[in-house]
C-alpha positions, 0 to 999 in steps of 0.5 A: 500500500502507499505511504500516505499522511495519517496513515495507521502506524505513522506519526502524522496518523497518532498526531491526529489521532491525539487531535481526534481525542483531544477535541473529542475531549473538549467537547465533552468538558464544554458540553457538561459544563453548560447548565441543564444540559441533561434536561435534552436527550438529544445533547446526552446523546451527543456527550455519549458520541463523543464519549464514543469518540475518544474511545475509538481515537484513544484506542487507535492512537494505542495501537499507533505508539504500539507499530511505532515502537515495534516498527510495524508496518500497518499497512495492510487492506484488513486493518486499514478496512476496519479503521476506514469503517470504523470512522465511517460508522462514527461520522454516520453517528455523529451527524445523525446524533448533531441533526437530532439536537438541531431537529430538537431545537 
C-alpha cells in the first residue's frame, strides 16, 4: 500500500489521532459544563458520541505508539478496512446524533 499522511502506524496518523481525542475531549468538558444540559436527550446523546469518540481515537492512537515502537508496518487492506469503517460508522453517528439536537431545537 502507499505511504500516505495519517496513515495507521505513522506519526502524522497518532498526531491526529491525539487531535481526534483531544477535541473529542473538549467537547465533552464544554458540553457538561453548560447548565441543564441533561434536561435534552438529544445533547446526552451527543456527550455519549463523543464519549464514543475518544474511545475509538484513544484506542487507535494505542495501537499507533504500539507499530511505532515495534516498527510495524500497518499497512495492510484488513486493518486499514476496519479503521476506514470504523470512522465511517462514527461520522454516520455523529451527524445523525448533531441533526437530532438541531431537529430538537
Amino acid at each position: 500500500m502507499k505511504d500516505m499522511f495519517g496513515s495507521p502506524g505513522s506519526v502524522s496518523g497518532l498526531m491526529l489521532r491525539i487531535g481526534q481525542f483531544l477535541c473529542a475531549a473538549a467537547s465533552i468538558g464544554w458540553m457538561v459544563s453548560a447548565a441543564g444540559f441533561s434536561n435534552y436527550t438529544a445533547f446526552c446523546y451527543l456527550i455519549a458520541s463523543m464519549g464514543l469518540q475518544v474511545l475509538w481515537s484513544f484506542g487507535l492512537a494505542c495501537l499507533d505508539v504500539y507499530a511505532i515502537r515495534i516498527k510495524k508496518d500497518l499497512q495492510n487492506a484488513v486493518l486499514v478496512s476496519l479503521f476506514v469503517v470504523g470512522d465511517w460508522v462514527y461520522i454516520l453517528f455523529i451527524h445523525t446524533t448533531f441533526f437530532l439536537f438541531i431537529l430538537h431545537h
